[in-house]
N, C-alpha and C positions, 0 to 999 in steps of 0.2 A: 415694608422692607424685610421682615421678619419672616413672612408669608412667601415671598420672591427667592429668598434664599432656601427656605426648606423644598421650594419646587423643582429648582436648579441643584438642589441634592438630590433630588429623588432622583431626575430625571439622567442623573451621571449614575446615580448607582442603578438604571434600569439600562443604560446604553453601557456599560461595565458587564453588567450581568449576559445582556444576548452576545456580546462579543467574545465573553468564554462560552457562551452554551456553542454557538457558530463555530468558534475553533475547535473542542472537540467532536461536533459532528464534521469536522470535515479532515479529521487525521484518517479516517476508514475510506480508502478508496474505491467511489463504489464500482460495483464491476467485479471482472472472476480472470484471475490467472490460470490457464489451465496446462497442466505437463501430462506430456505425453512417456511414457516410459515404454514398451515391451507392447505387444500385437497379443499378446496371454495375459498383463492386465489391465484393470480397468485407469480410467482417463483419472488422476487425479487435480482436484476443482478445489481452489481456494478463493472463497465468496469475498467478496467486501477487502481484501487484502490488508492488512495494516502494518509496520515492522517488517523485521526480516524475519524470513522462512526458510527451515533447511530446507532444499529438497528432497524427493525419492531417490537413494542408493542407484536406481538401473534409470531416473531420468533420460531422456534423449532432444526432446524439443517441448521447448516453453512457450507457450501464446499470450499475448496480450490483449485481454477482452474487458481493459478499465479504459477510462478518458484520460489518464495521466503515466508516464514512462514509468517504465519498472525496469530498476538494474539489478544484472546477473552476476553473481562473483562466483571467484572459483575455492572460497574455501566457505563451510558451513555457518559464520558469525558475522559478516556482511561485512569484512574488514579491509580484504585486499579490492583494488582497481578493479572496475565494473563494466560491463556491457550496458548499453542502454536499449533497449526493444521500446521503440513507438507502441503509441496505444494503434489495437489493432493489427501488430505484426507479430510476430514468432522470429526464435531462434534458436537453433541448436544448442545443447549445452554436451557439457562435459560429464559423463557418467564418475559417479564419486562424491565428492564432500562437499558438491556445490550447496550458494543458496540465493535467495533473489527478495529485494526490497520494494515496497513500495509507498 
């Protein structure tokens, strides 16, 4: 009886234990947001995405290169109403104080 119950703890604090390792590997989504800003400069590439992200000041178009939606807002702290871009699509944003979550 003794023996039965120390196994049936172990075995809850081993299925406790993978069920937080699983949840924070899966706050990082994997995959690369990438904004397009200006034809002068370079593409900027945010890997593995996680939280919200200001954008670049001269941003112009956001793509979506994760599995999962990413929302765009129009002020820099992810606070007001959002756009949603599918995984795999893009969309224009608004030059200025955006930022986008995912």
């Amino acid at each position: 009886m003794r023996c039965s119950r120390t196994v049936l703890l172990t075995l809850a604090g081993v299925l406790l234990a993978a069920t937080a390792a699983s949840g924070t590997a899966a706050a990082a989504v994997p995959g690369e947001v990438v904004v397009f800003s200006t034809e002068l400069s370079p593409l900027t590439v945010y890997e593995d995405p996680h939280g919200c992200h200001k954008l670049p000041p001269d941003a112009h178009v956001l793509t979506n290169r994760t599995d999962r939606p990413v929302t765009v807002y129009a002020d820099p702290f992810c606070l007001t109403p959002g756009l949603t871009v599918a995984p795999d699509h893009g969309s224009h944003v608004a030059a200025g104080s955006g930022s986008f979550s995912a």
